[in-house]
Every structure is written in structure tokens, then in C-alpha cells.
N, C-alpha and C positions, 0 to 999 in steps of 0.2 A: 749470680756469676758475672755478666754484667757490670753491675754497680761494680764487683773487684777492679775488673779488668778497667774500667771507669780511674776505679780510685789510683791503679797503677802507673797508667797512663798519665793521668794529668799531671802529677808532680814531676814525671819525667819531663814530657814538652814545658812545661811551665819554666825547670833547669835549665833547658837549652834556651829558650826566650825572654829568661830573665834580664841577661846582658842587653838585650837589643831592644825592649821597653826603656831601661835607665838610656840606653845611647839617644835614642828617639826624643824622650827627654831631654836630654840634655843639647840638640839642635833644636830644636823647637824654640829653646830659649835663646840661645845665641840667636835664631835668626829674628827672635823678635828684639834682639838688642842690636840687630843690623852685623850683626858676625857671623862669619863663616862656620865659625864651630869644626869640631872633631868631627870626623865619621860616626855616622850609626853603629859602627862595627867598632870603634875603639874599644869598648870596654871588653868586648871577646879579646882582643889584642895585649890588652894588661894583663888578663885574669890569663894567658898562656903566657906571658912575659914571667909572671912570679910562679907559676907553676914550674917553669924550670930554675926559680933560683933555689939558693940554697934556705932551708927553713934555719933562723938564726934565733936561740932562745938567749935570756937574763942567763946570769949564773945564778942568780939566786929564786930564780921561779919556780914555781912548782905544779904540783896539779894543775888545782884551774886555772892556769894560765895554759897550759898545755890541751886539755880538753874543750874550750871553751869554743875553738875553731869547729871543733865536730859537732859537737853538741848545738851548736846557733844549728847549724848547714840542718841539721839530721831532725831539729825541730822544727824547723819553717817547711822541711817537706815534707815530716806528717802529719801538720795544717795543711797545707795540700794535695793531702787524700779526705781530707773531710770538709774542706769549705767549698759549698759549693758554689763553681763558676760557670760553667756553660749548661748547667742542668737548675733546675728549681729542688732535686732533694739533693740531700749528704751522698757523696758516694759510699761512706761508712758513717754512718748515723750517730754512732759514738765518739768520733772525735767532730762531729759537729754541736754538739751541745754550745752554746755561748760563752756556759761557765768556764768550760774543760778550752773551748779557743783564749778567752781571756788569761788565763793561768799559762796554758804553752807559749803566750807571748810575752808572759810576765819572766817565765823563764829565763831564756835567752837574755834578757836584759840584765838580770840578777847575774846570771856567771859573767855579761861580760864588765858589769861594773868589779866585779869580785875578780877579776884576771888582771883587771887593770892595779889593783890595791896587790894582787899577788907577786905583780912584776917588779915591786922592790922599786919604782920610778915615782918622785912627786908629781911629776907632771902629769901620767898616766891617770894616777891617787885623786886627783883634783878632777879630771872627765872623768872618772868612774862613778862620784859622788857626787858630778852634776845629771848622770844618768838615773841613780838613784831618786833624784827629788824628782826630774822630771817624770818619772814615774808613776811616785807619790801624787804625781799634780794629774796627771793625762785619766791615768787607769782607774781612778771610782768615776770618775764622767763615764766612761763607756760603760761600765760596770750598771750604774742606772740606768740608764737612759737603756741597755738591753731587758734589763730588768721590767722598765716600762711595756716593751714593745711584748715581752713573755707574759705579764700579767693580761693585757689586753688581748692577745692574739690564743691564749691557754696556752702555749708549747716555750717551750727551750731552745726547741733544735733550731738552729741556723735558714735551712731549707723550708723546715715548714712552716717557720716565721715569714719567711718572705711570699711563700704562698698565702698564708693568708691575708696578708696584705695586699696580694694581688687582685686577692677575689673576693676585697672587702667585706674576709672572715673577722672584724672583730669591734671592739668597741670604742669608743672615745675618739674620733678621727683627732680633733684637735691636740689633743693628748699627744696622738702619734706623731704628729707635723711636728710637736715642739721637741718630742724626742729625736727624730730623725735631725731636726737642726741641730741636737747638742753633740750625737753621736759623729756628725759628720765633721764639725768642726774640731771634736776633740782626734776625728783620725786623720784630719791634717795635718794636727800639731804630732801625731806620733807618726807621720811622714820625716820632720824635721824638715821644714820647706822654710821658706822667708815668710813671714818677719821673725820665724822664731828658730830658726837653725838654716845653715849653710848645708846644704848638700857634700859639696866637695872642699869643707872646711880642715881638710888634712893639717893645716899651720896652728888648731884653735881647739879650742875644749872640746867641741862636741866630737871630734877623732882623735882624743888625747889619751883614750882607752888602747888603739891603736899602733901608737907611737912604737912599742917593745916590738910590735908585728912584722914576719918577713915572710916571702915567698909564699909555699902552699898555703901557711894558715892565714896570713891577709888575703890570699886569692880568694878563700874559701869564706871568711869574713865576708868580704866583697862580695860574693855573691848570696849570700845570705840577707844582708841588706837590699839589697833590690827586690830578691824573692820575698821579704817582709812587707816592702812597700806593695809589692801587687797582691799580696793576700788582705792586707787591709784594706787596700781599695776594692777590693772583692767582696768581702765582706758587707761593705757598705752598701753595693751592688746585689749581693743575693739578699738581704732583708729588705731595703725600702727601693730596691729597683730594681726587682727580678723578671722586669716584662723582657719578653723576645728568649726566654732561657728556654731549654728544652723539657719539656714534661714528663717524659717516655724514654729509651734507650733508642728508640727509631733513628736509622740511621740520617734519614733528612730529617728529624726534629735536633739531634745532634748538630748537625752542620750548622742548621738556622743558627742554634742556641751558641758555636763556638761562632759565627759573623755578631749574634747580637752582641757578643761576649766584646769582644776586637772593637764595635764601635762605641760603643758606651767608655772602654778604656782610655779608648781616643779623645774622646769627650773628658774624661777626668782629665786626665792628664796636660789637654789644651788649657782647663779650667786652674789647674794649679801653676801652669807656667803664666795664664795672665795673672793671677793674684803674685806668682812670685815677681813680675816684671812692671806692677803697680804700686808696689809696696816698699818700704824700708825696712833692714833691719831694728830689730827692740831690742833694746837689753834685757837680760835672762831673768831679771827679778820683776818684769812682766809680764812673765810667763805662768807666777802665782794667780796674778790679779785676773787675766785673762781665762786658763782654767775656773777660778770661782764663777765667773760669770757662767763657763760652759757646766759645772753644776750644778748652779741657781737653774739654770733651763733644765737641766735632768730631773731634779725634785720637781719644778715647777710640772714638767710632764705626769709624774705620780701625780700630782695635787689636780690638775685636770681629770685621771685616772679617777680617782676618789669620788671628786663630785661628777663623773658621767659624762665629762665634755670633750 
């Protein structure tokens, strides 16, 4: 009963604090580029700014383009009943499987390149079908490299993957170091951070799905994207960095677990804004090159697997 009220909870607070992790973000950067930057609080600010405008569709769009607002929003929060973040198991065990988070993330992408093709716009048609490949490129890396960490550790689940890697339940450590490097890199690259996507590129392909978008459904968009970025980063948190999570439902193993939760966040999040504030943009046809690298390391993790290392 518990774990329910666990799984109900979280996706709720996670909604209301999604805006204020992307704000946080997004100062942290400006102030390492010596700018003032927005408020912390801006994006609560836009995200009620288009909630009151008027939702404006294509005339010639249809379904998925109309669904695809709900559908992102309604699937990133029920990955957020099963990934676990402030606890070390699934609050519901079944949408914690790897397989089952891998496929609901794949979703979301597929309608919103497929809303973009529906809206009758070339330019939309063009970011929808860069969505597409980047997909194609990011998602068998993670695919493996979790694959790895399930073979080695026996389980599936999210939770008890990272359990046992806490309590050095499993085998081949080297093995897992090179998976953990591939996995993490490739959920960089499905951040869309620099060098390989602009965050707030609203003028440019990677928001060119977008473009058709008005009022409630880009609000709802927008916050779908932020609540995507913290469950991936989460992710990567509950399998190969679940120390300080809580164990139990205890209400002070709780707390520890939602403080361990909050600085380890802090810590990603520092770490992606100095890579983004070190780096140059690439052009998008190295973004092939770079993914192979990150699945040459995901096999390369099986092939350690194999031979016991």
C-alpha cells in the first residue's frame, strides 16, 4: 500500500518541480557564461502564460497531431510511477522493467515525430525525421549496455539492478564500468544538451516538430520535456548510483533518500552545464559517428561479460 501511495506521489511532486530543475538549469548556465539569466521561476511563468492562450491547430492536422500533447505528458508520468528515484525499488515493479522504460520512451518520440509529419508543415516534416534517426542512433546503446548490466546483475528491474550493484551482487565489474560509460553517455545525448542539440533551439530543427504548437499543447509539450530529462537522469541514478536511496518506506529512510535524491541531481546537472559550457556545437551527421562509438562500448561491455571480466 505504500509503494502505491510512493508511486502516486512521486509523479505528482516530480510535475510541480519539473519547471524549477529546467529553470535551475538554465541559470547555472548563464551564470557560468557570466549572465544574469531568467529567474528560476520562468518557466512556471511561460508554462501559465500558454495555458491561458488559445490552443491554435493546422487545418489540415489530424489525430496525432492533436493527441500527441497528451500522450508525451500522460507517458513520462507513468515512468514516474515506476523509475525509481528516492527509494532503491520500483514503486510498481512492472513499469520498472528496463524493457518496458526503454519502449515508453521510445514512444513519446515516435508520435511526436509522427505529429510533426501530420501537421501538413515541411519544416515541422524535416524535425520530425531528424527525431526519428536520432533515435535510431541513441536507443540500441542504451538498449545494450542495460542489457549488460541485466545479464550480469540476473534481474531486469530498474531497482534491483541498481541494488545490486550497490552491494556488489554481481559479476564481471569491468564489464559494468564500460556499460555504465556507454549508457551514460548515450543518456546525454537523449538530454539533447551541446555538442549535440540546443536546449532552447526553438528557431532550429531539433524544435521544428513544435513549430504548428500553441498554448495548452506546447505548455504540456514543455513540460513533458523537462519531466523526460529528470527521469533519464534518474535512471542513470537508480542503476549505477543508487547509494543514499532509501531502502524501506521508513519515513527518515524516505527523507535521507528524497536529500540523496536532490544532491546527486545537483551534481548531474552542474556536470552537464560545464560539458555544455566547454564545448562546441557539432553538426548533426556526428551524431552517427559518435553513437557508434557509444555502441562499440555497449558490445564491447557484453564481450567483457562473456569472457568473466
Amino acid at each position: 500500500m505504500n509503494e502505491i501511495l510512493l508511486a502516486i506521489i512521486q509523479p505528482v511532486l516530480l510535475l510541480l518541480a519539473a519547471p524549477l530543475f529546467s529553470g535551475v538549469s538554465r541559470v547555472l548556465r548563464a551564470k557560468m557564461h557570466t549572465r544574469r539569466g531568467p529567474s528560476v521561476f520562468q518557466d512556471y511563468y511561460d508554462l501559465i502564460k500558454l495555458f491561458k492562450r488559445e490552443d491554435v491547430r493546422t487545418r489540415d492536422s489530424g489525430a496525432p497531431f492533436r493527441i500527441m500533447p497528451v500522450l508525451f505528458l500522460a507517458t513520462v508520468l507513468l515512468l514516474a510511477m515506476g523509475v525509481p528515484m528516492i527509494t532503491r525499488f520500483c514503486p510498481i515493479p512492472a513499469l520498472g522493467d528496463f524493457i518496458v522504460v526503454v519502449y515508453l520512451l521510445a514512444l513519446p518520440r515516435f508520435f511526436f515525430a509522427l505529429s510533426s509529419i501530420d501537421s501538413s508543415g515541411s519544416y515541422p516534416g524535416v524535425g520530425g525525421i531528424r527525431e526519428l534517426l536520432a533515435s535510431s542512433l541513441i536507443e540500441p546503446s542504451m538498449i545494450i549496455a542495460l542489457f549488460a548490466v541485466a545479464i550480469a546483475t540476473g534481474c531486469s528491474n530498474i531497482g534491483d539492478m541498481g541494488n545490486a550493484l550497490a552491494t556488489l551482487s554481481f559479476t564481471s565489474p569491468i564489464a559494468m564500468v564500460v556499460a555504465a560509460f556507454a549508457f551514460c553517455i548515450a543518456c546525454y545525448m537523449e538530454l539533447g544538451k551541446l555538442p549535440y542539440d540546443v536546449a532552447e533551439a526553438e528557431q532550429e530543427l531539433q524544435e521544428g516538430p513544435l513549430a504548428e504548437y500553441s498554448g495548452p499543447s506546447l505548455a504540456m509539450i514543455k513540460l513533458a520535456m523537462s519531466l523526460k530529462q529528470i527521469i533519464v537522469i534518474s535512471m542513470v541514478l537508480a542503476i549505477f548510483f543508487p547509494f543514499g536511496s532509501a531502502v524501506d518506506m521508513a519515513p527518515a529512510s524516505l527523507a535521507l533518500g528524497l536529500l540523496a535524491f536532490l544532491v546527486k541531481m545537483s551534481i548531474v546537472f552542474t556536470v552537464c552545464a560545464l560539458i555544455e559550457n566547454t564545448v562546441v556545437r557539432v553538426r548533426f551527421k556526428l551524431l552517427s559517428q559518435h553513437t557508434w562509438m557509444v555502441v562499440g562500448c555497449s558490445v564491447l561491455s557484453l564481450a567483457f561479460l562473456v569472457m568473466g571480466i
